[in-house]
C-alpha positions as CSV (number, residue, x, y, z in Angstrom):
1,X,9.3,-15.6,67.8
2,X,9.0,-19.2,66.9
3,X,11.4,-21.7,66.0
4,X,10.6,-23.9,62.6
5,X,12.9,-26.2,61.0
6,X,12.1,-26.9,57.0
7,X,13.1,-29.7,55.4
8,X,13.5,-30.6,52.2
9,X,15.6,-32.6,49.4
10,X,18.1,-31.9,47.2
11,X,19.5,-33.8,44.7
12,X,21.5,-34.0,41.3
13,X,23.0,-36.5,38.9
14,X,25.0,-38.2,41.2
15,X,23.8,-37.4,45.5
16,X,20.6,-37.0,47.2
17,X,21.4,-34.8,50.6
18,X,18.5,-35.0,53.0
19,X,18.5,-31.2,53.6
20,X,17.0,-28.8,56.9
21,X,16.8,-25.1,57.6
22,X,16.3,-23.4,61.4
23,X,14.0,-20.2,60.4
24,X,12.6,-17.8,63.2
25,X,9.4,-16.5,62.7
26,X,6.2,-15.7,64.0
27,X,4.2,-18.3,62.3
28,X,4.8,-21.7,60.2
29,X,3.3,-19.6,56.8
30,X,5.8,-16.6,57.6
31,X,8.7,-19.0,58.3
32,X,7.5,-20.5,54.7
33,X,7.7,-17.2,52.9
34,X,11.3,-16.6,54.3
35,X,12.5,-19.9,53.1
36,X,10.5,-19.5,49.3
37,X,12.4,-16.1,49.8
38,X,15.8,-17.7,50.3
39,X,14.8,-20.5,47.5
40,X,14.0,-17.9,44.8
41,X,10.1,-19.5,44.7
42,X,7.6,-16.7,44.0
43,X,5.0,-18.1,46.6
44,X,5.4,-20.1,49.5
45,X,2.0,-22.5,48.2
46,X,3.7,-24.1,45.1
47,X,5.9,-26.3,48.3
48,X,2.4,-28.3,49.1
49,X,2.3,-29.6,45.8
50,X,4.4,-33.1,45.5
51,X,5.2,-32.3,42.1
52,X,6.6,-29.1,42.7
53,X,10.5,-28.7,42.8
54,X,13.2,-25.6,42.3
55,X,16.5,-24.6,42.1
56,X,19.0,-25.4,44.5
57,X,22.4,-23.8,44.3
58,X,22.4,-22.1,40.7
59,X,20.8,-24.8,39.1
60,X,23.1,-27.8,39.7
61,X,20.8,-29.1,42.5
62,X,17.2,-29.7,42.2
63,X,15.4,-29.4,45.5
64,X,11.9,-31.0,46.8
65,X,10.0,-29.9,49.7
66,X,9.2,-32.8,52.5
67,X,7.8,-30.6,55.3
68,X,7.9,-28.0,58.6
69,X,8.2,-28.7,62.0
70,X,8.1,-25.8,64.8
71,X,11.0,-26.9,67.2
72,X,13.2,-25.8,70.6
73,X,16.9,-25.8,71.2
74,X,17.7,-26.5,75.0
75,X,20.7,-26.4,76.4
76,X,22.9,-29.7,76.1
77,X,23.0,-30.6,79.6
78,X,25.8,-33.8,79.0
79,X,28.3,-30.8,78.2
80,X,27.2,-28.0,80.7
81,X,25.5,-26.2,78.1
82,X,28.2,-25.4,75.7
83,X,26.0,-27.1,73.2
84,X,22.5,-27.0,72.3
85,X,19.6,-29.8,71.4
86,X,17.1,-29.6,69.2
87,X,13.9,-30.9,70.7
88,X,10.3,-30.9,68.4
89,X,7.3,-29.6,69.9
C-alpha cells in the first residue's frame, strides 16, 4: 500500500481553508476513487477539470481540486519518534 496525500480547496462566503487528505492505496487513480467516494463525486475524472467543484460539508462549503502527491511518514527523529514527518516522494 501507498501513501497519497490529496489536496484540495474549500471555501464559502466568508473563508478559503487550503485543505489535504492522507489516503492509502494501491495506486494514485484508486486513492482518487476513495476520495470522490468520501466527496460524494460520481467519478474520480470530473477532479482534472479546473472548472469542476463539489460539495463540501452539506453544502455550505464548496470544494476545488488542486492535486495528488504520493508521500512517506518517517519517524520524527527531534522527538525520539513519538511523532511522525511527512516527507514527498
Amino acid at each position: 500500500m501507498k501513501t497519497f496525500e490529496i489536496y484540495y480547496i474549500s471555501r464559502n462566503r466568508l473563508q478559503k481553508e487550503y485543505c489535504s487528505e492522507i489516503i492509502k492505496a494501491q495506486s494514485e487513480e484508486s486513492a482518487l476513487k476513495k476520495f470522490a467516494k468520501m466527496s460524494n463525486v460520481k467519478d474520480y475524472k470530473q477532479f482534472f477539470d479546473e472548472h469542476f467543484y463539489w460539495e463540501d460539508n452539506e453544502s455550505d462549503w464548496l470544494a476545488w481540486f488542486k492535486g495528488i502527491k504520493e508521500v512517506k511518514f518517517v519517524k520524527c527523529p527531534h522527538c525520539s519518534g513519538t511523532g511522525r514527518i511527512k516527507i514527498e516522494k
